[in-house]
N, CA, C and O atoms as CSV, one atom per row, in Angstrom:
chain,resi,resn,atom,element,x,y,z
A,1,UNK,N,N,67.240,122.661,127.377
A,1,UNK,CA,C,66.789,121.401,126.793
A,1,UNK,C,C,65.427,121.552,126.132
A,1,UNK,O,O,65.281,120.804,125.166
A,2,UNK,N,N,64.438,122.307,126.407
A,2,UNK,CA,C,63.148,122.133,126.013
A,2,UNK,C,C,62.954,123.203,125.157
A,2,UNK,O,O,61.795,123.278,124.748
A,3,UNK,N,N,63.971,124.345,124.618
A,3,UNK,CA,C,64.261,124.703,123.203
A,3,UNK,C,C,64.434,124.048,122.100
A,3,UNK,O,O,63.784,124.181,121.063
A,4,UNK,N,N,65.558,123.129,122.363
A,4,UNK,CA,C,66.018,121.774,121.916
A,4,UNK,C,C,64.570,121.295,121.573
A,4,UNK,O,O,64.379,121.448,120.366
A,5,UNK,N,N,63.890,120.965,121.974
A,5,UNK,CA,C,63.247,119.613,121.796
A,5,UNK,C,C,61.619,120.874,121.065
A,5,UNK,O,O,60.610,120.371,120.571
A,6,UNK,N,N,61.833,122.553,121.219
A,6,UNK,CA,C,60.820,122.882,120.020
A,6,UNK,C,C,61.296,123.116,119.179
A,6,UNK,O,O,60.516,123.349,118.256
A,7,UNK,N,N,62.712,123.232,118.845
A,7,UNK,CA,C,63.274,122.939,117.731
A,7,UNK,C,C,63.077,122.051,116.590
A,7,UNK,O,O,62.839,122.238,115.397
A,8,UNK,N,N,63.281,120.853,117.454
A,8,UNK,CA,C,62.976,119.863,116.604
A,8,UNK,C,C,61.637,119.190,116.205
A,8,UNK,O,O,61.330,118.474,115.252
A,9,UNK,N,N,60.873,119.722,117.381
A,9,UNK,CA,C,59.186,119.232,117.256
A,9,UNK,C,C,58.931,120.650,115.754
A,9,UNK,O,O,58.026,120.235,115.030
A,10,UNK,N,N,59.377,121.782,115.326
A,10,UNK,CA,C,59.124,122.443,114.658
A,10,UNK,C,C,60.159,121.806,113.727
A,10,UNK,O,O,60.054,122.556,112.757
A,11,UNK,N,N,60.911,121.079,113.461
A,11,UNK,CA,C,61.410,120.941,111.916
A,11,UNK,C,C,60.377,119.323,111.666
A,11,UNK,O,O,60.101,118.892,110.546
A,12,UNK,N,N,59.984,118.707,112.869
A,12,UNK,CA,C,59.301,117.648,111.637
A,12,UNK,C,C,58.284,118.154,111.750
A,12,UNK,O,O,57.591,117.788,110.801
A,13,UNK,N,N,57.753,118.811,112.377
A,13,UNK,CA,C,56.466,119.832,111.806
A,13,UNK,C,C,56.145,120.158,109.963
A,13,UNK,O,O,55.324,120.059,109.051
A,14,UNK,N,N,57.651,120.648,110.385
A,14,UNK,CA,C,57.814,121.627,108.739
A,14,UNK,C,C,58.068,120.458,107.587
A,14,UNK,O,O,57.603,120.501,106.448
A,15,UNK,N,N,59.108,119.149,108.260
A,15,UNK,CA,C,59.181,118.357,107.488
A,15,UNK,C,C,58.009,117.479,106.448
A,15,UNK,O,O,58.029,117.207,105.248
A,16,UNK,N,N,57.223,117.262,107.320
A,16,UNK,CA,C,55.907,116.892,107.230
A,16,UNK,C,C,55.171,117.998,106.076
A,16,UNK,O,O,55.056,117.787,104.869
A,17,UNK,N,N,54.846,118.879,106.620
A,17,UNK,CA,C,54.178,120.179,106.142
A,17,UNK,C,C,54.718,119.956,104.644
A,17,UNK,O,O,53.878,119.611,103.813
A,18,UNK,N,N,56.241,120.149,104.170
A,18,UNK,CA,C,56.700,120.376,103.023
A,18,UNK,C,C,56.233,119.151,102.239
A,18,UNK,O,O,55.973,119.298,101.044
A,19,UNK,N,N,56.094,117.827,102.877
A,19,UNK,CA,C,55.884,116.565,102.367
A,19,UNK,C,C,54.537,116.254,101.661
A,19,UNK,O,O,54.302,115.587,100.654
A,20,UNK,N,N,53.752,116.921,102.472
A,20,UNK,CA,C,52.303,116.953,102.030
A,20,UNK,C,C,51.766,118.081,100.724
A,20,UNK,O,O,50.873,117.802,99.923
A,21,UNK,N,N,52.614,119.503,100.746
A,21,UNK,CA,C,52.740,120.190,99.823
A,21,UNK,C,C,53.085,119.746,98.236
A,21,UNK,O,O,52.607,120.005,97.131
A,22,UNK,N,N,54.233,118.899,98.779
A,22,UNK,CA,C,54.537,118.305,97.261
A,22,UNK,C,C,54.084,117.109,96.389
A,22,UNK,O,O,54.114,116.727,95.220
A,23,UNK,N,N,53.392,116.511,98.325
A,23,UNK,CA,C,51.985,115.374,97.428
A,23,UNK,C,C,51.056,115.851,96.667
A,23,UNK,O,O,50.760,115.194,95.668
A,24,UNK,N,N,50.265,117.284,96.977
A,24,UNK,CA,C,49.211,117.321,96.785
A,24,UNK,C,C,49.975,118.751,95.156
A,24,UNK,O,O,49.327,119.180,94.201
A,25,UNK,N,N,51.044,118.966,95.420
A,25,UNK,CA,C,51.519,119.777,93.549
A,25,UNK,C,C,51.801,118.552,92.683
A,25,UNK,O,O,51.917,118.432,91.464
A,26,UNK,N,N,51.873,117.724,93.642
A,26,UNK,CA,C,51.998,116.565,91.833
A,26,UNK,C,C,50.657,116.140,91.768
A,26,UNK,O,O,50.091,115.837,90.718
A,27,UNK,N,N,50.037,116.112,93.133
A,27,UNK,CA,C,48.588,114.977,92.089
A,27,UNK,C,C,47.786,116.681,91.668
A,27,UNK,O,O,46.937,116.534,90.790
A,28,UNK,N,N,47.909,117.907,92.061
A,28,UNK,CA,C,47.088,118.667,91.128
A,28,UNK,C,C,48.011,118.600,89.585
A,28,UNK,O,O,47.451,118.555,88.490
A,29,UNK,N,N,49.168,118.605,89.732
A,29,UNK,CA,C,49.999,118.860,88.332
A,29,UNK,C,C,49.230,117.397,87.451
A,29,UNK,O,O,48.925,117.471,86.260
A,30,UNK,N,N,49.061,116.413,88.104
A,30,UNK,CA,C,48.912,115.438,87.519
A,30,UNK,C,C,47.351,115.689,86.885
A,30,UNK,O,O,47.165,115.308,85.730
A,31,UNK,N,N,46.169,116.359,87.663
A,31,UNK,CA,C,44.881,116.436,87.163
A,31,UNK,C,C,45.330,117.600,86.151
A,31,UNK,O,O,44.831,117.222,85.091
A,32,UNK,N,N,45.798,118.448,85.971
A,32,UNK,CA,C,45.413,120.065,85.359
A,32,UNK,C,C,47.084,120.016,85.138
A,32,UNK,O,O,47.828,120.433,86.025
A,33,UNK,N,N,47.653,119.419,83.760
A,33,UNK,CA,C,48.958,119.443,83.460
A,33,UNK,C,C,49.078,120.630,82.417
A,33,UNK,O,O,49.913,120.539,81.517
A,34,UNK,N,N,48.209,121.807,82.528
A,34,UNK,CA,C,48.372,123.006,81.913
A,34,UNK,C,C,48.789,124.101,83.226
A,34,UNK,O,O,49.528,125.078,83.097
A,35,UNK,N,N,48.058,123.625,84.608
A,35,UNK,CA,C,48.733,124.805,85.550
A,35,UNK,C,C,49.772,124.357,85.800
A,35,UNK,O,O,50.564,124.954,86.528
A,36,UNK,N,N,50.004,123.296,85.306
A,36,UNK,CA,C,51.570,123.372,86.293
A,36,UNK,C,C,52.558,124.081,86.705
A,36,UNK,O,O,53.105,123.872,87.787
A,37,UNK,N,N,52.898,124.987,85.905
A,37,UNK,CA,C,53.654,126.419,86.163
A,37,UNK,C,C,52.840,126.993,87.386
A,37,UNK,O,O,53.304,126.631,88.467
A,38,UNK,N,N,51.934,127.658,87.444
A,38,UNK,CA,C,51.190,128.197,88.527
A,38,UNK,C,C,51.530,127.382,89.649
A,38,UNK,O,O,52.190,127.782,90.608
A,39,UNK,N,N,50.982,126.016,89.487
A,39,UNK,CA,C,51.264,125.138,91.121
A,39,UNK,C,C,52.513,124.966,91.714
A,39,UNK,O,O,52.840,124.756,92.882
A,40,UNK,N,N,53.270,125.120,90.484
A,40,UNK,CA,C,54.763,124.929,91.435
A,40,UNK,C,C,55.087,125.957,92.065
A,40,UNK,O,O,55.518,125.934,93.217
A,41,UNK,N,N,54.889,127.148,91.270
A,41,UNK,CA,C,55.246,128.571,92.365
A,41,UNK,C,C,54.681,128.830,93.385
A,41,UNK,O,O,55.173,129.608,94.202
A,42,UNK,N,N,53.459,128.201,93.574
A,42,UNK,CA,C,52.500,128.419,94.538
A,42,UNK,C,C,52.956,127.234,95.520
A,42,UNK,O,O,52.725,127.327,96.726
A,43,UNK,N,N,53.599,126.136,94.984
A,43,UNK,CA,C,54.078,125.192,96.012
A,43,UNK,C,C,55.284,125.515,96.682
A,43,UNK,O,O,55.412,125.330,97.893
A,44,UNK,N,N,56.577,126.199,95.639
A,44,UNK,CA,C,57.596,126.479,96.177
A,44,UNK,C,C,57.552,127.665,97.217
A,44,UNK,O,O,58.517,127.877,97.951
A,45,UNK,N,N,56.219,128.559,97.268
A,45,UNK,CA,C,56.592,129.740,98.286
A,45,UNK,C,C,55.771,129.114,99.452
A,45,UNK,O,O,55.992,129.653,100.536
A,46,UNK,N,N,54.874,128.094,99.462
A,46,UNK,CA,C,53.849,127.461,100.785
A,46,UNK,C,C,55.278,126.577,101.215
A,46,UNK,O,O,55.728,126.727,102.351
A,47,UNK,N,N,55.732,125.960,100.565
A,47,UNK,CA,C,56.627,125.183,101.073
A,47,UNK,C,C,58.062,126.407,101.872
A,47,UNK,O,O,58.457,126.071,102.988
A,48,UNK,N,N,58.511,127.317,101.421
A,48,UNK,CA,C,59.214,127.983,102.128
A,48,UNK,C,C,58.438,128.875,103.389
A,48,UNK,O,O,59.036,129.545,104.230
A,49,UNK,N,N,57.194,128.728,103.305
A,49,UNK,CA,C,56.924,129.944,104.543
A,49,UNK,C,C,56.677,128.655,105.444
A,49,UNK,O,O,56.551,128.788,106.661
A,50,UNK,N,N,56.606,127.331,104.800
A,50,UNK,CA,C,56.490,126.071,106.010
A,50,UNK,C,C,58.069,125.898,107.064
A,50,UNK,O,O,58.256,125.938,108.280
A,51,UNK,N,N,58.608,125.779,106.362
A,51,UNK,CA,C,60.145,125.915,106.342
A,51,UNK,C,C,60.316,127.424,107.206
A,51,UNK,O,O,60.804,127.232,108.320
A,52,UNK,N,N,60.143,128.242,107.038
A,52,UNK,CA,C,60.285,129.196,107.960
A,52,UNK,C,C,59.835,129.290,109.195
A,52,UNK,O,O,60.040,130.275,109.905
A,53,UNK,N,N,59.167,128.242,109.559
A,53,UNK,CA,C,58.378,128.195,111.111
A,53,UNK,C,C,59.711,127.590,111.917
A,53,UNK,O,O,59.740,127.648,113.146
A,54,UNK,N,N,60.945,126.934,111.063
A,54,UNK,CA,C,61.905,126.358,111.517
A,54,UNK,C,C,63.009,127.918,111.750
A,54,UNK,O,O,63.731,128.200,112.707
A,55,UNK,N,N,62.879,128.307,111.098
A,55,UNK,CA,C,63.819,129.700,111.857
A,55,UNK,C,C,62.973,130.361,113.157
A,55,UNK,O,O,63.535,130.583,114.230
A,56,UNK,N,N,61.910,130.575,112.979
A,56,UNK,CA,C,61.618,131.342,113.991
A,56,UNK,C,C,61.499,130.589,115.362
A,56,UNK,O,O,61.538,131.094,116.483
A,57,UNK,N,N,61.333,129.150,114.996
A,57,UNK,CA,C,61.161,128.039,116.373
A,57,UNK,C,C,63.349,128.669,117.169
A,57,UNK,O,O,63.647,128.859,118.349
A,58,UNK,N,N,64.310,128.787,115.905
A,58,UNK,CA,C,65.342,128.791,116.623
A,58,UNK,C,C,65.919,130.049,116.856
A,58,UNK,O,O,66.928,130.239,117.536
A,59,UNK,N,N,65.106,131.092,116.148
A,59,UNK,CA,C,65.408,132.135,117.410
A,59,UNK,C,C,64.765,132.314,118.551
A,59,UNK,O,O,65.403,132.962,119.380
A,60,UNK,N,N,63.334,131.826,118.985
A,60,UNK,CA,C,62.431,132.082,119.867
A,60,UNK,C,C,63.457,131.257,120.915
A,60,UNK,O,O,63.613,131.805,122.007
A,61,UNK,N,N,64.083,130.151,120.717
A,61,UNK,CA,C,64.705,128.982,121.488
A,61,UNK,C,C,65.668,129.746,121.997
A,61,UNK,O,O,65.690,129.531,123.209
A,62,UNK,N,N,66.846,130.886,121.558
A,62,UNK,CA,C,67.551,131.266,121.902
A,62,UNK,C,C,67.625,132.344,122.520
A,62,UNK,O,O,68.709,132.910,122.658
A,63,UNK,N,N,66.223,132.950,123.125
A,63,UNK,CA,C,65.625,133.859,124.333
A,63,UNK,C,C,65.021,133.457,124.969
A,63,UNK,O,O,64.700,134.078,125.982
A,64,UNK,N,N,64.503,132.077,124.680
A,64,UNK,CA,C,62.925,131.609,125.606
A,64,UNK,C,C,64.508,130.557,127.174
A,64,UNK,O,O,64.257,130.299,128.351
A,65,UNK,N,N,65.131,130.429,126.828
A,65,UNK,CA,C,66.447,129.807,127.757
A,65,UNK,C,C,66.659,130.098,128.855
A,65,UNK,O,O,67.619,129.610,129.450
């Protein structure tokens, strides 16, 4: 049960995490609408290594048992 429950404390972790990433690539896209290319790549790989704290929460879950 308490895999379970860092499971899920690590996806709204990440949920969150990704949420705030894509607040803060639109309001920079919105100040500096010449990087925008730059910020998105730089958003899309922060946003996947956020997202990856959710794999490793469910393998750690499936030894920590």
């Amino acid at each position: 049960m308490t895999g379970n429950i860092a499971v899920g404390l690590a996806a709204l972790g990440s949920a969150v995490g990704v949420g705030i990433i894509g607040m803060k690539a639109a309001e920079a896209t919105g100040r500096n609408p010449g990087a925008a290319g730059a910020i998105r790549n730089q958003a899309i790989i922060f946003a996947a290594l956020a997202e990856g704290v959710v794999f490793i929460a469910i393998f750690l879950s499936k030894f920590a048992g």
